[in-house]
ZANUFI-417072 format. One line per 10 residues: for each residue x, y, z of C-alpha. Coordinates in nm, 4 decimals, decimal comma, always signed. Layout:
X:Y:Z  ...
This chain:
-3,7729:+2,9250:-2,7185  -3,4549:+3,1520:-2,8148  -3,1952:+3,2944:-2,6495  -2,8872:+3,4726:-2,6832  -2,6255:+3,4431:-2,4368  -2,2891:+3,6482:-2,3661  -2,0975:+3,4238:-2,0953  -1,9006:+3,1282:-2,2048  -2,0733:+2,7509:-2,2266  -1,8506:+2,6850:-1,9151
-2,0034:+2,9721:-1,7121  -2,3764:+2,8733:-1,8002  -2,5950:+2,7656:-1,5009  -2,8183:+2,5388:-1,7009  -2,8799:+2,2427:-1,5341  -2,9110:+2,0206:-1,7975  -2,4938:+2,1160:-1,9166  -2,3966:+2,0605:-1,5524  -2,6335:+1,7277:-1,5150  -2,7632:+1,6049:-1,8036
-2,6534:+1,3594:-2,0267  -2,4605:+1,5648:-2,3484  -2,4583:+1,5114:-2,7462  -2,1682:+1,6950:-2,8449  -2,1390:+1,7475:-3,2433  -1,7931:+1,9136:-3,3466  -1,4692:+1,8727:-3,4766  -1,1103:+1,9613:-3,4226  -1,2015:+2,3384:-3,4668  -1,3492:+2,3165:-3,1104
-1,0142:+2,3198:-2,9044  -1,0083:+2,5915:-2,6581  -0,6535:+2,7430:-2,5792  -0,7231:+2,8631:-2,1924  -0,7808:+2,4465:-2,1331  -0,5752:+2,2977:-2,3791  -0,8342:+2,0623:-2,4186  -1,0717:+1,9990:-2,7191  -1,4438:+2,0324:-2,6053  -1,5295:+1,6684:-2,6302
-1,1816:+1,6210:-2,3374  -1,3710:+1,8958:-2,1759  -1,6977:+1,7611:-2,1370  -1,5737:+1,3878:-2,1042  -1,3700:+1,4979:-1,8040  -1,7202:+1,6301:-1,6280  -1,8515:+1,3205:-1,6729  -2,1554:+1,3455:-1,8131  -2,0967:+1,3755:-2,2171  -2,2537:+1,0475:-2,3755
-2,1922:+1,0980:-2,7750  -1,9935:+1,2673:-3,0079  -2,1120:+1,3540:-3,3883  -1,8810:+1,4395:-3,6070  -1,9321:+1,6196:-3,9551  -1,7775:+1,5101:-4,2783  -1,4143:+1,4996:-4,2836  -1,4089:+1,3494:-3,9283  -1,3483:+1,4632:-3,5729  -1,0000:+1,6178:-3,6259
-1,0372:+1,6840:-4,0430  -0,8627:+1,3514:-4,1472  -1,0795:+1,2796:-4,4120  -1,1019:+1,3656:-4,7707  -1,3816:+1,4624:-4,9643  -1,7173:+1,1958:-4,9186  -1,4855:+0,9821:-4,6907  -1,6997:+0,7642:-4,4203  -1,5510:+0,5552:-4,1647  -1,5873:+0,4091:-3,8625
-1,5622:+0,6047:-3,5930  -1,5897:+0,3523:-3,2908  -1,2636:+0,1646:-3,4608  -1,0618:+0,5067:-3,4687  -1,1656:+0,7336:-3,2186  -1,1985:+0,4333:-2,9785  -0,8905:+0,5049:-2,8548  -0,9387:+0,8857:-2,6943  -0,9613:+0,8118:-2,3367  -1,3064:+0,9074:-2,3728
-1,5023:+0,6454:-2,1213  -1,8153:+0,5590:-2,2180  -1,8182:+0,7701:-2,4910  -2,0267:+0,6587:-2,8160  -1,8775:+0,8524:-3,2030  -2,1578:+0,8875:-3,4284  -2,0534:+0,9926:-3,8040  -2,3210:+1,2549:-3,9400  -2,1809:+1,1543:-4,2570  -2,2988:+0,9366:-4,5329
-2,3220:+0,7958:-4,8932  -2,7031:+0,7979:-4,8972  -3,0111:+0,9904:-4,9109  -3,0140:+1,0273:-4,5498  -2,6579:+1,2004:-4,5365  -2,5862:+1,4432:-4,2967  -2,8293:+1,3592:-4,0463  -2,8423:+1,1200:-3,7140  -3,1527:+0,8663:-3,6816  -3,3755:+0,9781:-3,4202
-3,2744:+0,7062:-3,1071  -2,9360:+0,8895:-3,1689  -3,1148:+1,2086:-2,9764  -3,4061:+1,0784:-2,7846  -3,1798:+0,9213:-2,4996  -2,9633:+1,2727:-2,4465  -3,0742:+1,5545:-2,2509  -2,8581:+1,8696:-2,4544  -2,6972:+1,8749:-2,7780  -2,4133:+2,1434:-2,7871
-2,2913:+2,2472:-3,1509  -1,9341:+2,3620:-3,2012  -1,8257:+2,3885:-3,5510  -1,6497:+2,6298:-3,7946  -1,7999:+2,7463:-4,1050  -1,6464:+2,9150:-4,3504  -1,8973:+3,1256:-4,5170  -2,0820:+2,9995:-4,8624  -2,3609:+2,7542:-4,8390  -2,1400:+2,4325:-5,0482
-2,0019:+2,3871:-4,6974  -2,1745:+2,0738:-4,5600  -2,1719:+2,2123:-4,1688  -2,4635:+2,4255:-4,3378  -2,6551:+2,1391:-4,4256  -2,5862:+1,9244:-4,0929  -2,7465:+2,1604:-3,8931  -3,0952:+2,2022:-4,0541  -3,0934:+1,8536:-4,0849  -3,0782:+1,7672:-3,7312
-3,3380:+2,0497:-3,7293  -3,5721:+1,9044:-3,9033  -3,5087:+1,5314:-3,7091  -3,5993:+1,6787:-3,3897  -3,8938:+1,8681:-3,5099  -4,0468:+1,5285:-3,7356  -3,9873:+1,3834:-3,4318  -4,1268:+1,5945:-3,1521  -3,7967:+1,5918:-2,9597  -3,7935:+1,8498:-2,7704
-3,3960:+1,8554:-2,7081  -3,2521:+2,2096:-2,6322  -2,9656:+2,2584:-2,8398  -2,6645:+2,5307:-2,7467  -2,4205:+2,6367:-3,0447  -2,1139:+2,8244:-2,9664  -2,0695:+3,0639:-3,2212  -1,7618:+3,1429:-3,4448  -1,6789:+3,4823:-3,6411  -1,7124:+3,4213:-4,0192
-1,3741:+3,4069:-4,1974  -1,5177:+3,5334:-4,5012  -1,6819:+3,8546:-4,2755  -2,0122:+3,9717:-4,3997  -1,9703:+4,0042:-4,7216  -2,2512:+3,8528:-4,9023  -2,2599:+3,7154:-5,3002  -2,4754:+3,5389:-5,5268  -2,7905:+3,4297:-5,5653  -3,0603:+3,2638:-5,3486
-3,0266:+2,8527:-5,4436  -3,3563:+2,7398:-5,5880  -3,5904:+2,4799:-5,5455  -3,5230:+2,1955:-5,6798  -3,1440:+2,1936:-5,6751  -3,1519:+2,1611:-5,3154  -2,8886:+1,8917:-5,2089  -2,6278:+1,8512:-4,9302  -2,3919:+2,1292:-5,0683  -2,6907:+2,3632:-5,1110
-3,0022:+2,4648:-4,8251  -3,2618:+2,6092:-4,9901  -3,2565:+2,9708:-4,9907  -2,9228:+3,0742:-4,8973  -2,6523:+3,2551:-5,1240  -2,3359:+3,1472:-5,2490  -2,2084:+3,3394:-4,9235  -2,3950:+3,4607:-4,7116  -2,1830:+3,6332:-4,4451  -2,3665:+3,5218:-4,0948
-2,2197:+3,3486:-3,8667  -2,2919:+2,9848:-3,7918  -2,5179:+3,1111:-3,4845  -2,7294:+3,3603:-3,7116  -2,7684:+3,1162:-3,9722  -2,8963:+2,8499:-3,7273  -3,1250:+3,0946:-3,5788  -3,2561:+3,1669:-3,9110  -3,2617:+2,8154:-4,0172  -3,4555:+2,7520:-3,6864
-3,6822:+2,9996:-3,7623  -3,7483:+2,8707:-4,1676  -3,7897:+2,4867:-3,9784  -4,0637:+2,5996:-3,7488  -3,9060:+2,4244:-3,4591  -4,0349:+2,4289:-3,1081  -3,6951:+2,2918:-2,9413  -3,4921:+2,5182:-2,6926  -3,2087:+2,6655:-2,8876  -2,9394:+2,8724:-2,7287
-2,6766:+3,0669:-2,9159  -2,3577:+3,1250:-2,7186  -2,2233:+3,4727:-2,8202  -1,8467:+3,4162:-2,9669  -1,7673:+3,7721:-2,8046  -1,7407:+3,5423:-2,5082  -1,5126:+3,2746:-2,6295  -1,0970:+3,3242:-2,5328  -1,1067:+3,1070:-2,8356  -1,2663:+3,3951:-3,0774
-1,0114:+3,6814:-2,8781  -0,7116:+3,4196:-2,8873  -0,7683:+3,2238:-3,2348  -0,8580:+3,3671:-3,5652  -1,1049:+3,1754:-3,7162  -0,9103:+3,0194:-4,0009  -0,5898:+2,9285:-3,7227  -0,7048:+2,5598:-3,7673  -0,8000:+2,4699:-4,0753  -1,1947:+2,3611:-4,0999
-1,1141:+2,0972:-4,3076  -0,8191:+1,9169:-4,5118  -0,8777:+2,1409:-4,8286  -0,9103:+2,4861:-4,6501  -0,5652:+2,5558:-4,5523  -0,5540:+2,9132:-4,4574  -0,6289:+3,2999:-4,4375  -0,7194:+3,3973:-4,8322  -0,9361:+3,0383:-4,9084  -1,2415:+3,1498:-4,7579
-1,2127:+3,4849:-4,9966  -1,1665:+3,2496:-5,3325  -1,4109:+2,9530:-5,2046  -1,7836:+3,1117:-5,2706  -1,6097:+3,1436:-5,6682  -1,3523:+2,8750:-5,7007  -1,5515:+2,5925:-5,4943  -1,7336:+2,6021:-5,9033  -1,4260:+2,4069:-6,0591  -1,5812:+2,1052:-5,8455
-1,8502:+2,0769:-6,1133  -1,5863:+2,0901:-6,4099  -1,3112:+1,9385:-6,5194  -1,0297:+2,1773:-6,4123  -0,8452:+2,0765:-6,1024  -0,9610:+2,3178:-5,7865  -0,6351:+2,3194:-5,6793  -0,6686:+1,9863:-5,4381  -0,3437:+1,7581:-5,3460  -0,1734:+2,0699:-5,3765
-0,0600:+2,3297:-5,0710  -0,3440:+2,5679:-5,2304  -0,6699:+2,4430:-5,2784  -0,9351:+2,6977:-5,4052  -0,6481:+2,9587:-5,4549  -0,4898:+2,8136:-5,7898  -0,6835:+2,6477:-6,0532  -0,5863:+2,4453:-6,3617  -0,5882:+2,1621:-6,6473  -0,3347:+1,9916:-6,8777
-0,5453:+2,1253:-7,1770  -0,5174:+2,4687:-7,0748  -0,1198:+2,4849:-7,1645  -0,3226:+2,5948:-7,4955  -0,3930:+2,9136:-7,3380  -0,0094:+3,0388:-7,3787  -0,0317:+3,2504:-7,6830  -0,3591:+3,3888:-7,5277  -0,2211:+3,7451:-7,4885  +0,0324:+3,7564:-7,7851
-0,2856:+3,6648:-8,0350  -0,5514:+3,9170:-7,8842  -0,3286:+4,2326:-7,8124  -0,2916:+4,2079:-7,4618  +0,0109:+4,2897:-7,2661  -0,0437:+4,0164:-6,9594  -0,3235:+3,8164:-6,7725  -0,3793:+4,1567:-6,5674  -0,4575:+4,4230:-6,8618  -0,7803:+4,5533:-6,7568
-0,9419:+4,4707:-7,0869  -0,8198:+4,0880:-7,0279  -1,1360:+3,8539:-6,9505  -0,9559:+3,7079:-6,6736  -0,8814:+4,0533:-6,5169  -1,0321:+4,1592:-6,2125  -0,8886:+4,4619:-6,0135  -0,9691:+4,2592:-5,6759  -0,7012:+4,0323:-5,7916  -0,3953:+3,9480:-5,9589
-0,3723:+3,7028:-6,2082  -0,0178:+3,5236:-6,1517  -0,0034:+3,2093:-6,4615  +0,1973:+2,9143:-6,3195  +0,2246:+2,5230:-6,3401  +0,1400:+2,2870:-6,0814  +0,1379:+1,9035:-6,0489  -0,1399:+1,7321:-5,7976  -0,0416:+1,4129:-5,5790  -0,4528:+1,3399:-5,5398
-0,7678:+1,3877:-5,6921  -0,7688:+1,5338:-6,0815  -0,5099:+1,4869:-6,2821  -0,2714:+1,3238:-6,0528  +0,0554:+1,3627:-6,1203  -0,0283:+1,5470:-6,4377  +0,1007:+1,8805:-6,5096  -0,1440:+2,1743:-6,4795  -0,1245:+2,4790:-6,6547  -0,3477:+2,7531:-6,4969
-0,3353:+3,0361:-6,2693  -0,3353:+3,1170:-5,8454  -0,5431:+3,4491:-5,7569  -0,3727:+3,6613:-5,5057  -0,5515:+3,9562:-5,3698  -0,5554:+4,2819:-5,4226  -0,5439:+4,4323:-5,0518  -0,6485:+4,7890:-5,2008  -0,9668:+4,6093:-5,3134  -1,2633:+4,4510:-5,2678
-1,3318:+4,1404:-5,4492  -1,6186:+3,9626:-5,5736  -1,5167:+3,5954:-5,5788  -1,8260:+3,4650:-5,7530  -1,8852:+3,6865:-5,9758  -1,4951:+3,6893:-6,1285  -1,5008:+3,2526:-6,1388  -1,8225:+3,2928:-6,3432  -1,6514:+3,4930:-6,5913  -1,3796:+3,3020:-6,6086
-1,5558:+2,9420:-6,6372  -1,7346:+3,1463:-6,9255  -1,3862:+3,2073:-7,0812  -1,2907:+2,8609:-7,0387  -1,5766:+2,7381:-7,2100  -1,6014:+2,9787:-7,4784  -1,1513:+2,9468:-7,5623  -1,0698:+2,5723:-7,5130  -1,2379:+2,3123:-7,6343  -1,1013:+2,0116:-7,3600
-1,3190:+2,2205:-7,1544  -1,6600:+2,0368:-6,9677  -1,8731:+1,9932:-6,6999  -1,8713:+1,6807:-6,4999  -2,1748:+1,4221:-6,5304  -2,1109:+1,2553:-6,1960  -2,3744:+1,3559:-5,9088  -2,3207:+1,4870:-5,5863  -2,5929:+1,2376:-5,4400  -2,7965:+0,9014:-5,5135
-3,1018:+1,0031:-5,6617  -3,0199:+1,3526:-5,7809  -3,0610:+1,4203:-6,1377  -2,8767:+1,7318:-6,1729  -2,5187:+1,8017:-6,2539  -2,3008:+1,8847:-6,0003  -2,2306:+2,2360:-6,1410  -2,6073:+2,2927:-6,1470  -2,6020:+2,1921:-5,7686  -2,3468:+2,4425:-5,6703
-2,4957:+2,7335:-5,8623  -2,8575:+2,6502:-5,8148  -2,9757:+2,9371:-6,0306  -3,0934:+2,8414:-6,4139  -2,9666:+3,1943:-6,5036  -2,6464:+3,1412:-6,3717  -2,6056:+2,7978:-6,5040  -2,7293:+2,9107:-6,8687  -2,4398:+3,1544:-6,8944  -2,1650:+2,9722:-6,7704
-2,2963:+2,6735:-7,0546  -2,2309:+2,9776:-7,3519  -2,5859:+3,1491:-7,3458  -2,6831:+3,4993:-7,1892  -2,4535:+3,8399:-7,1493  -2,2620:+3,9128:-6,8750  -2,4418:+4,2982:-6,7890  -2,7678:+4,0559:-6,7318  -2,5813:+3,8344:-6,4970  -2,4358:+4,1110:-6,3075
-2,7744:+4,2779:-6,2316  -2,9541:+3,9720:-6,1522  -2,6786:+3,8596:-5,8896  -2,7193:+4,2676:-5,7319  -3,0880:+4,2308:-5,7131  -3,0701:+3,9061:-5,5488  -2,8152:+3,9995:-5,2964  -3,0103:+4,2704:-5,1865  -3,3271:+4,0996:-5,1349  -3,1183:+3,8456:-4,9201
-2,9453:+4,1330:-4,6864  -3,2978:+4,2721:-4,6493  -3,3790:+3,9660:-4,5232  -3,0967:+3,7835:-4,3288  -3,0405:+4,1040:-4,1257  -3,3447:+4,0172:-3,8899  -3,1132:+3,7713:-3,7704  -2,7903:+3,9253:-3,7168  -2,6721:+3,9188:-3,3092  -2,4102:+4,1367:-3,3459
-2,4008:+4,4834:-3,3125  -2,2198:+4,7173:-3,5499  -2,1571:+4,4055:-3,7582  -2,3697:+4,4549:-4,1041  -2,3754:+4,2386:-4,3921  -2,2683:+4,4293:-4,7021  -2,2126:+4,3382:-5,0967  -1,9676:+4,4677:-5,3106  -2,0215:+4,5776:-5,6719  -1,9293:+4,2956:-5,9820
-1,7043:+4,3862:-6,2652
């Protein structure tokens, strides 16, 4: 059973919300600025919320990058009575998922989380998961997600991730970014599972939250700081998979990349007759951006304090912009111009025997060119072809009138 409701969660005459015993999965993102209260203060308040799952990065973004801790020891201190924190987060196979007792002994799950867009994110991958636990299990729990606008609108890019690179930063299926929101992708994701459970998408029309917050005002997690990431991420996420610094343990993650190495891209220009980093015939150029060269010096993660030479993208506001698209061209350069430049070895996941680069683009085509092999005009066409074929599909599930998912064309 579906359904797709316009009144807020509070105004919902269920009586399993107003009686039943709650699973509440969220994080910070789910504060609501006509109570001042996050959701779980909400519910707890009422009485009758039990648990609390929180995604990776923790219940108020705390955590880094494949992080796990433990939650009774840090959240046991909310003023939450009686109030059990489950992490959804792991270092095994079984990642992003709760064990079965976890949702056999609550009457509703709720769902409020932000998502940002492009199928790396690892919200995307929670929520089929739990999917497919209630299903395997024959729990028939009905589940209510309270939707969010996408910050990266409905712009959609890439290519359709393949079987077999399927991991936690990739479902099956869905393009590097996809442009639904997280209620249209779990209805569609719902639909792919087969599941007979209740589920019961809460329009974000109806939210003070969506009319009083934009979606990026707090930050998803500790590496998505603002407004522009969630036009770089679907392209930049990629440096993850490499060894050039995606901008983390500085103030701009994902909108300024770099290496130490790549201080031998200074005569660049000079040596190939081109005036800057932004002449149209540059390989870096993209007119949905400008190119601005700079140093930076991380305080975490690669190259710790080491200094960085590389570049931040700024956008062109006259202009669309293809994130994906540009970043594989530019990987491409890297790989083809310095020779410091690789692709990690280490996995994404225990068991996995793909490269983590391989993971994120999950397309063989896409992963040959980026390694040196195949021409760009190919690329281009395959990645047009493919995100048509998914807005011909995906747009069975849109909930939103006047609100059509769109792709723009690659340079």
């Amino acid at each position: 059973m579906f359904s797709f409701r316009t009144t807020p969660l509070e105004e919902q005459g269920d009586l399993v919300l107003r009686n039943g015993k709650l699973g509440l999965l969220c994080n910070h993102t789910a504060w609501h600025p006509e109570s001042g209260e996050y959701l779980f203060e909400t519910l707890s308040r009422r009485g009758n919320l039990k648990r609390v799952f929180t995604p990776e990065h923790g219940l108020f973004s705390e955590l880094q990058d494949q992080v796990k801790l433990d939650e009774s020891k840090v959240y046991g201190n909310l003023g939450l009575k009686d109030v059990e924190f489950v992490s959804l987060y792991g270092s095994n196979e079984d990642s992003l998922s709760a064990p079965a007792e976890k949702l056999e002994d609550i009457d509703a799950l709720i769902i409020e989380l932000q998502d940002v867009g492009c199928r790396y994110y690892t919200y995307i991958s929670t929520i089929p998961n739990l999917f497919k636990v209630l299903k395997n299990n024959g729990i028939n729990l009905p589940v209510y997600i309270i939707d969010r606008p996408n910050p990266a609108g409905r712009q959609v890019e890439g290519t359709m991730l393949r079987a077999g690179y399927r991991s936690f930063i990739g479902v099956e299926g869905l393009p590097h970014r996809h442009g639904l929101t997280i209620g249209e992708l779990s209805y569609l994701l719902y639909n792919e599972t087969g599941a007979k459970f209740p589920l019961h998408i809460i329009s974000y029309h109806s939210s003070l939250s969506s009319k009083s917050l934009m979606p990026w005002s707090i930050p998803p997690s500790p590496n998505f700081p603002g407004l522009f990431t969630a036009c770089f991420y679907s392209g930049q996420c990629l440096w993850e998979g490499t060894n050039v610094s995606e901008g983390r343990g500085t103030t701009r993650p994902f909108e300024l990349f770099g290496a130490p190495y790549m201080e031998s891209l200074t005569g660049y220009n000079r040596q190939n007759g081109y005036r800057n980093w932004n002449d149209r015939n540059n390989p870096l150029s993209d007119p949905g951006v400008y190119v601005r060269w700079l140093k930076f010096i991380p305080v975490f993660h690669k190259y710790k304090d080491e200094c960085c030479y590389g570049f931040q993208l700024l956008l062109n506001p006259n202009m669309q912009y293809h994130a994906l698209a540009h970043n594989l061209r530019i990987i491409r350069f890297l790989h083809d111009n310095c020779k410091e430049f690789a692709f990690r070895e280490g996995k994404y996941e225990a068991g996995n025997d793909k490269r983590a680069i391989e993971l994120l683009l999950g397309d063989k085509e896409l992963i040959d060119y980026v390694s040196g092999d195949g021409e760009w005009a190919e690329i281009r066409e395959h990645m047009k072809l493919e995100e048509q074929k998914w807005i011909k599909k995906a747009k069975k599930m849109l909930l939103y009138e006047n609100e059509q998912l769109y792709r723009v064309k690659q340079f």
